[in-house]
C-alpha positions, -999 to +999 in steps of 0.1 A: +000+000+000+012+034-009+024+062+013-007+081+001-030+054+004-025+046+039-023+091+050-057+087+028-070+058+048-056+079+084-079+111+073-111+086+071-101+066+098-098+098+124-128+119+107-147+084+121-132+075+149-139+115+165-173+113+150-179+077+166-159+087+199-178+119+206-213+104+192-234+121+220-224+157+202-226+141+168-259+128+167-286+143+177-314+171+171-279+194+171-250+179+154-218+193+164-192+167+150-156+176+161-144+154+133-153+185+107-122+202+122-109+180+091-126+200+064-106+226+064-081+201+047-100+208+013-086+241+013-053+220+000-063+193-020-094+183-036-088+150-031-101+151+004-134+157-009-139+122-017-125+111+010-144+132+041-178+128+018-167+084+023-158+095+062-191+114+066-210+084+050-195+057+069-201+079+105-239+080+095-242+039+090-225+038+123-244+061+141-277+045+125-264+010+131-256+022+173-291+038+174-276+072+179-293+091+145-327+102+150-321+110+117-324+073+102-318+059+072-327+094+053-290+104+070-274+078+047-278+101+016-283+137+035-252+140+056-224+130+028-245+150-002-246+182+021-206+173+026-198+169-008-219+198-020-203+225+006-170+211+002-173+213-037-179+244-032-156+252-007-130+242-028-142+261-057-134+291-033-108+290-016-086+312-027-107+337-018-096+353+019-105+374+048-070+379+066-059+346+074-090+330+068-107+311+043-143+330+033-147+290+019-147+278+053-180+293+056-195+277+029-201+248+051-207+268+083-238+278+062-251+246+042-247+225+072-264+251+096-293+259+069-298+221+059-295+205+091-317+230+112-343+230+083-343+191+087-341+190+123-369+217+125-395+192+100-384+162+127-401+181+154-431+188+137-424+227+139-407+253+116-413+279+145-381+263+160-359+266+130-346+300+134-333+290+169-323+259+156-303+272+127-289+298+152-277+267+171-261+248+141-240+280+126-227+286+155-214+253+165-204+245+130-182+280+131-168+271+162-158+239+153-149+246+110-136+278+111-121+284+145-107+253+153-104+242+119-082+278+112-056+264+144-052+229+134-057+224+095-018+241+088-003+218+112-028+187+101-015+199+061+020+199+076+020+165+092+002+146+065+024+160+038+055+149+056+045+114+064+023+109+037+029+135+013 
């Protein structure tokens, strides 16, 4: 197995081990999934589309399989197509910057937050909840994407390129 394939194989590997680890955050009416520190990663490479889309798939059958996704099966296709869509896209723009940061990196602060609360909102039986609920979402997801993702992503670039790279 290459180099690449097994750095390639690590990125999946800790997007769902994170997800899986911290499932009571992951899951849930709000998902907050530490794992999408990873996304920033995109910024680099388009290959890790593919590969956090695959991470983000395999996380949802898990957390279906472990009872955990109130979500259900409909999960299965709406968590990786919201991934791959805002990181498409995210990708698409990312050259485009704000100081040190990425204006991409909201791209999926926003898809996730708008999709997932608007979903979220129809499980409850109330769209009188989904501005709270969206509220709820962006923030998290800018906490955990653009913050966090802003400190680690150069050093996660930096240590995948040199053992894997």
């Amino acid at each position: 197995m290459s180099k690449t394939a097994k750095g390639d194989l690590l990125i999946v590997g800790l997007y769902v081990a994170l997800t899986v680890v911290l499932m009571n955050f992951g899951y849930g009416e709000y998902q907050v999934r530490l794992a999408d520190i990873l996304i920033g990663l995109c910024l680099y490479d388009q290959r890790f589309i593919s590969l956090l889309t695959m991470a983000s798939l395999i996380a949802s059958l898990i957390g279906i399989c472990l009872g955990f996704d109130p979500i259900g099966f409909f999960d299965i296709f709406l968590s990786p197509l919201v991934m791959f869509i805002s990181l498409t896209l995210m990708y698409r723009f990312r050259k485009i910057k704000y100081g040190y940061c990425s204006v991409a990196l909201f791209i999926p602060v926003i898809a996730k937050g708008l999709i997932l609360s608007a979903v979220s909102a129809l499980l409850k039986g109330s769209l009188t909840d989904l501005p709270s609920v969206f509220v709820y979402a962006v923030l998290a997801e800018f906490v955990v994407v653009v913050v966090l993702g802003t400190l680690f992503v150069n050093d996660l670039k930096r240590l995948y390129e040199r053992y894997y790279g």
